[in-house]
C-alpha positions as CSV (number, residue, x, y, z in Angstrom):
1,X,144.6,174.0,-101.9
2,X,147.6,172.0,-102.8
3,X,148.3,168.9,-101.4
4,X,151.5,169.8,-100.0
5,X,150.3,172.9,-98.2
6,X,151.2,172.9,-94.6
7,X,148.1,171.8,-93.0
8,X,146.2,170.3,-95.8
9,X,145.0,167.6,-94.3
10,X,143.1,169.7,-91.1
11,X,142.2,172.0,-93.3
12,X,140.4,169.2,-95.7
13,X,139.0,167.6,-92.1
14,X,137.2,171.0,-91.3
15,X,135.6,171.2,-94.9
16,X,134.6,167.8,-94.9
17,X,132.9,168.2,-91.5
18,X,131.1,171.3,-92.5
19,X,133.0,173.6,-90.1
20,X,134.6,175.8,-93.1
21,X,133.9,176.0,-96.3
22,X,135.3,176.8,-99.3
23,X,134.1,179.7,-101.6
24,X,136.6,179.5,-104.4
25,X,140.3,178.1,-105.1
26,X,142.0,180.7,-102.9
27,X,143.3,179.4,-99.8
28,X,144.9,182.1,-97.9
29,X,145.9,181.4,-94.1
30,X,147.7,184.4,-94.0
31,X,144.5,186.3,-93.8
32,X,143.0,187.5,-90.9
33,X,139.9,186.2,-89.6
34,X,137.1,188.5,-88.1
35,X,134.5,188.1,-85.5
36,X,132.2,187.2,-87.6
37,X,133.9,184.1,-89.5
38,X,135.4,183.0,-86.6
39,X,131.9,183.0,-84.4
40,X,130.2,180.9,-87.1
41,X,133.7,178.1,-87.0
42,X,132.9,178.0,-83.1
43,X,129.1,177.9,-84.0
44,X,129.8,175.3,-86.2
45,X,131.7,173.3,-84.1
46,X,130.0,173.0,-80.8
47,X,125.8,172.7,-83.3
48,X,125.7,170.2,-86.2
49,X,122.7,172.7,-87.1
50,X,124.8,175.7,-88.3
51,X,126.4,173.2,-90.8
52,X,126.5,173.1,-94.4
């Protein structure tokens, strides 16, 4: 992610904190989020445990 993305540096404070993580170089907010990936950022969020 470049550093002059809009919303670099959230983004960056979610990875750092564990909440999302990043698979490759692709950074594509465009993209819709499922169920599935958006259970495990709430998961995430409210238990340290679920965590990278």
């Amino acid at each position: 992610m470049n550093e002059n993305t809009s919303g670099y540096e959230e983004v960056n404070q979610l990875a750092d904190s564990g909440i999302t993580t990043q698979v490759n170089t692709d950074f594509r907010p465009n993209h819709p989020t499922n169920r599935a990936q958006f259970s495990v950022f709430i998961a995430r969020t409210i238990n340290e445990e679920f965590r990278n």
